[in-house]
ROSE-4610 file (N, C-alpha, C; in Angstrom, 1 decimal, always signed):
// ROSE-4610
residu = [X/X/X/X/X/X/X/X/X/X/X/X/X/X/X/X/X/X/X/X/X/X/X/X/X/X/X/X/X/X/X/X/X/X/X/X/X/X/X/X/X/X/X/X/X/X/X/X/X/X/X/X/X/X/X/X/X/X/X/X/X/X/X/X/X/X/X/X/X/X/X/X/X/X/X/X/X/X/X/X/X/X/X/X/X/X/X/X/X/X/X/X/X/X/X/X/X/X/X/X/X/X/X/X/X/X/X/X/X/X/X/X/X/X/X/X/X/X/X/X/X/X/X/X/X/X/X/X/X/X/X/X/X/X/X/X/X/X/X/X/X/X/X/X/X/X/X/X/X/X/X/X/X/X/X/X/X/X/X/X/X/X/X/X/X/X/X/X/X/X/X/X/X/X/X/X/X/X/X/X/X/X/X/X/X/X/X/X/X/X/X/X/X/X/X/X/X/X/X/X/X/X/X/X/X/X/X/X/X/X/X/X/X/X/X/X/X/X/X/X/X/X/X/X/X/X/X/X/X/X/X/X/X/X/X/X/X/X/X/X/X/X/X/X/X/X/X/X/X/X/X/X/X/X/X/X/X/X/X/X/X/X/X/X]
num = [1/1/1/2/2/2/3/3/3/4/4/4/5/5/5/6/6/6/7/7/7/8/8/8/9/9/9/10/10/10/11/11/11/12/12/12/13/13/13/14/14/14/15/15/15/16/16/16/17/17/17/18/18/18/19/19/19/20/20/20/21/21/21/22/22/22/23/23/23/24/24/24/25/25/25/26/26/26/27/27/27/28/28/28/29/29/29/30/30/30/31/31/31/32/32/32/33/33/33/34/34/34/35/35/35/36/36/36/37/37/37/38/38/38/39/39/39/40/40/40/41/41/41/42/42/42/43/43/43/44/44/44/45/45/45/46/46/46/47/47/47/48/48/48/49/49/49/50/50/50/51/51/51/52/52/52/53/53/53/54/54/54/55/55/55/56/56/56/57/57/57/58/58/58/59/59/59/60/60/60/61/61/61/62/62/62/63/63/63/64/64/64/65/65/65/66/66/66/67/67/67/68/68/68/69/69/69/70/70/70/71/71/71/72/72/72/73/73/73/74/74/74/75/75/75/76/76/76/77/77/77/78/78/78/79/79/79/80/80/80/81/81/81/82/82/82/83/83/83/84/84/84/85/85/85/86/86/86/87/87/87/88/88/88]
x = [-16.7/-16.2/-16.4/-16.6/-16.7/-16.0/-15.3/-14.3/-14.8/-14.4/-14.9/-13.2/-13.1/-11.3/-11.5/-10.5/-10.5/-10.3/-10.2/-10.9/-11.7/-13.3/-14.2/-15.0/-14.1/-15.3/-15.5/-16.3/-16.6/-16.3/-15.8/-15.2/-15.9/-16.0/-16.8/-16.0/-15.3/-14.4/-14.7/-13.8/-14.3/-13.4/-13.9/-13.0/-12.3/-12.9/-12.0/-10.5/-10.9/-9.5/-8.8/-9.7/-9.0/-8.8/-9.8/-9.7/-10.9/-11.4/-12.4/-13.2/-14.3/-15.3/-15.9/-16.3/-17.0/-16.4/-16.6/-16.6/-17.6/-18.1/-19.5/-18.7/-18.9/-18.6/-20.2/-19.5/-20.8/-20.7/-19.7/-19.5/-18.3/-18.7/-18.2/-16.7/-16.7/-15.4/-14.7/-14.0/-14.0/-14.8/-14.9/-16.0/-15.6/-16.0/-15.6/-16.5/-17.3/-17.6/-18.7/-18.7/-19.7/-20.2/-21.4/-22.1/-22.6/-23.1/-23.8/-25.3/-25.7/-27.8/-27.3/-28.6/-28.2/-28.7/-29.3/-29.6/-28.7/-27.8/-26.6/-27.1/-28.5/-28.9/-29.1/-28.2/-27.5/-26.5/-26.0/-24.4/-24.8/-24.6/-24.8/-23.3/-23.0/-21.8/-22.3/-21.1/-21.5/-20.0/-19.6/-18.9/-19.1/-17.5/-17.5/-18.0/-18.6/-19.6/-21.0/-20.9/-21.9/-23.3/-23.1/-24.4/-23.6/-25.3/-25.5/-25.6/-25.0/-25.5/-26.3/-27.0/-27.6/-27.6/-26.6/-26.3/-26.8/-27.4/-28.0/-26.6/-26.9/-25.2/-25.0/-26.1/-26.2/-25.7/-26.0/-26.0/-25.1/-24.3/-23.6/-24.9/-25.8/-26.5/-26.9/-27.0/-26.8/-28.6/-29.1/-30.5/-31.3/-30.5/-30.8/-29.8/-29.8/-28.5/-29.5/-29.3/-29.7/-28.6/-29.1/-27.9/-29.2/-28.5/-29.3/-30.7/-31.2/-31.4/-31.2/-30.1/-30.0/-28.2/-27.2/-25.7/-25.4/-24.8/-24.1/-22.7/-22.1/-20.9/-20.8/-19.6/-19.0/-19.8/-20.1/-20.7/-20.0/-19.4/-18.4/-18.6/-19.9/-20.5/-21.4/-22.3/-23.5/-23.5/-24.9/-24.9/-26.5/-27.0/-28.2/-29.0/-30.2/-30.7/-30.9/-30.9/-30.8/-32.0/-32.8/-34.1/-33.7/-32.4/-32.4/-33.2/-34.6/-35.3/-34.4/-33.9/-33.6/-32.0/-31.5/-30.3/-30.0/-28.8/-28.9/-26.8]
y = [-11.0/-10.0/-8.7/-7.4/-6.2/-5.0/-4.0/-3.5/-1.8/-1.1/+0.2/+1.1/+2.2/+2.8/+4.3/+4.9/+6.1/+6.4/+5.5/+6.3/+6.3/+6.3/+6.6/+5.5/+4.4/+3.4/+2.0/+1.3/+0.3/-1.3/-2.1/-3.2/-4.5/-5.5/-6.9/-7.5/-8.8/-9.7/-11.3/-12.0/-13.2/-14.2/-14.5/-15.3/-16.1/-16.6/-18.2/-17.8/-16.4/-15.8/-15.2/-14.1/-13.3/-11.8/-11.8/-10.9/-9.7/-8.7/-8.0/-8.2/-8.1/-8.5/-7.2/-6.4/-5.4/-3.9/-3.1/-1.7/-0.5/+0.0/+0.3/+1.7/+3.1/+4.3/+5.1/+6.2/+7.3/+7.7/+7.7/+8.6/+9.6/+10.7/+12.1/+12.0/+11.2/+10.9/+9.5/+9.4/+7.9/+7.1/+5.6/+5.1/+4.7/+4.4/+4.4/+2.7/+2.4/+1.3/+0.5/-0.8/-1.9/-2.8/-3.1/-4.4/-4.8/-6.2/-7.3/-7.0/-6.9/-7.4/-9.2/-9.4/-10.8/-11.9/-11.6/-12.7/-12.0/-11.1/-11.0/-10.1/-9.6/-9.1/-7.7/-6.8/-5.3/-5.2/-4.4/-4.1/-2.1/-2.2/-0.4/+0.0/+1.2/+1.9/+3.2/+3.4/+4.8/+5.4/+6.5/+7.7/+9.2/+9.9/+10.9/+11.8/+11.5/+12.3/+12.5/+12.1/+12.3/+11.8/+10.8/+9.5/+8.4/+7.3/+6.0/+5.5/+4.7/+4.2/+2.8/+2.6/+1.2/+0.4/-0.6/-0.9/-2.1/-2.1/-3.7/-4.9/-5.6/-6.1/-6.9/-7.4/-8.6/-7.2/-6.0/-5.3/-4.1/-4.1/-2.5/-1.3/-1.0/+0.3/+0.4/+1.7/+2.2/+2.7/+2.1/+2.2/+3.1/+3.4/+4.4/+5.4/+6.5/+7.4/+8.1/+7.7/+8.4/+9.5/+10.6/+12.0/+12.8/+14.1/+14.6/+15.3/+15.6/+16.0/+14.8/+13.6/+12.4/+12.8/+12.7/+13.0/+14.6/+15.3/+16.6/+16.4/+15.4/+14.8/+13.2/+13.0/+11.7/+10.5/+9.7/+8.5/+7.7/+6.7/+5.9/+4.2/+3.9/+2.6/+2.6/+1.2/+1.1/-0.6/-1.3/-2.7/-2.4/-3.9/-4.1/-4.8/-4.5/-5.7/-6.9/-8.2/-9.0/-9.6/-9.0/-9.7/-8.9/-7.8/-6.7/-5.8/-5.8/-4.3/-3.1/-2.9/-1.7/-1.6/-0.6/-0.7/+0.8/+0.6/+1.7/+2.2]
z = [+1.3/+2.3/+1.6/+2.5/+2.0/+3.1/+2.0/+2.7/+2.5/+3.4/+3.2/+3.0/+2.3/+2.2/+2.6/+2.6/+2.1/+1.1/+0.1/-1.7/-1.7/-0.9/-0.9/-1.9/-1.7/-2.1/-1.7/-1.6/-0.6/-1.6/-1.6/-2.6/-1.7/-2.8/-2.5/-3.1/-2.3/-2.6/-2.6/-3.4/-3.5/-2.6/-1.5/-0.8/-1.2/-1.8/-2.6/-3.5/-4.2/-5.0/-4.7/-3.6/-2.8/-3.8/-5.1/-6.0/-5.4/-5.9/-6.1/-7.0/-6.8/-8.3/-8.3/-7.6/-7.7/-6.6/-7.0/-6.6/-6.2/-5.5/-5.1/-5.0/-5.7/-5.6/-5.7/-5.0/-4.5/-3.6/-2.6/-1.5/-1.8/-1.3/-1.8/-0.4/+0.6/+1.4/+2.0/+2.8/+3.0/+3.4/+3.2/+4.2/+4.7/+6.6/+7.7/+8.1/+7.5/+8.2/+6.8/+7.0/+6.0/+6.4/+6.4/+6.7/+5.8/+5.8/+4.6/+5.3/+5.2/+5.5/+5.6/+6.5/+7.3/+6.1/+5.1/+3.7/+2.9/+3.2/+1.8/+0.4/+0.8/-0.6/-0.5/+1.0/+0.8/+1.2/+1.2/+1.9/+2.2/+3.5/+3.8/+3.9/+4.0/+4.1/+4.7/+5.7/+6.4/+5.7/+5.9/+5.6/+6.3/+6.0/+6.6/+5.5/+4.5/+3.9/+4.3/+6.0/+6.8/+6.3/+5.3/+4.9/+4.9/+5.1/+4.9/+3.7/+2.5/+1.3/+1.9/+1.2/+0.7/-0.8/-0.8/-2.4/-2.2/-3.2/-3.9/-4.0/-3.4/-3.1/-5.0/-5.4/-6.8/-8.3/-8.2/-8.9/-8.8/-7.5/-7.2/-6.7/-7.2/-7.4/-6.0/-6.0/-4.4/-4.5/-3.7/-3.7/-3.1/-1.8/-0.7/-0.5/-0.4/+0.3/+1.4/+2.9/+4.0/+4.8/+4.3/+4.9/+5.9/+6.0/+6.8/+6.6/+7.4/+8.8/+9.9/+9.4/+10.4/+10.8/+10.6/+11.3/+11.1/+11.8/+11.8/+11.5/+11.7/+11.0/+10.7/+10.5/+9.9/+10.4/+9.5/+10.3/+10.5/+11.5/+11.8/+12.1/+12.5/+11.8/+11.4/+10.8/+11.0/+10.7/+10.8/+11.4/+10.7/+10.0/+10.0/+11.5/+11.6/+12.5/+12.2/+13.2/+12.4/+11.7/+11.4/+10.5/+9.0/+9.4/+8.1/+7.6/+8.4/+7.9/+8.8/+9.5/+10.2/+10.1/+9.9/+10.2/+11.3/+11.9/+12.8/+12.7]
C-alpha cells in the first residue's frame, strides 16, 4: 500500500505488519494523490507543489519530477495507464 500526507511525503507499507518500510521525500508541499504502476516497479505522486514524482518503487529514488509548463497549480490526482507507459 502507498499513502500520500501533507508532510509532503509519500510512504510504502507492508500489509502483513501494517508497518512502513520506506518514505519517498522531495516534494516541496503535500501530496494529494499515489498510484503503483500496474507491475509494481513505480509509484507516481502528484502534489500541490504543482508536480508529478516518479519513484522507483524497489529503491525510493524519484526518477522523474514532471512540473511545468504542464499544471498552473496543485495537482490533485494521477493514475498510470494500464500497460504503465503513460500516466495522466
Amino acid at each position: 500500500v502507498v499513502s500520500g500526507s501533507w508532510d509532503k511525503s509519500v510512504k510504502v507499507w507492508d500489509t502483513a505488519t501494517g508497518k512502513c518500510f520506506q518514505t519517498l521525500t522531495g516534494h516541496t508541499d503535500a501530496v494529494n494523490a499515489v498510484a503503483f504502476a500496474p507491475l509494481g516497479f513505480h509509484i507516481a505522486s502528484a502534489s500541490w507543489d504543482m508536480s508529478v514524482k516518479i519513484w522507483d518503487a524497489a529503491t525510493g529514488e524519484c526518477v522523474h519530477t514532471l512540473t511545468r509548463p504542464g499544471h498552473g497549480n496543485a495537482v490533485s490526482s494521477v493514475v498510470f495507464s494500464p500497460d504503465g507507459i503513460l500516466i495522466a
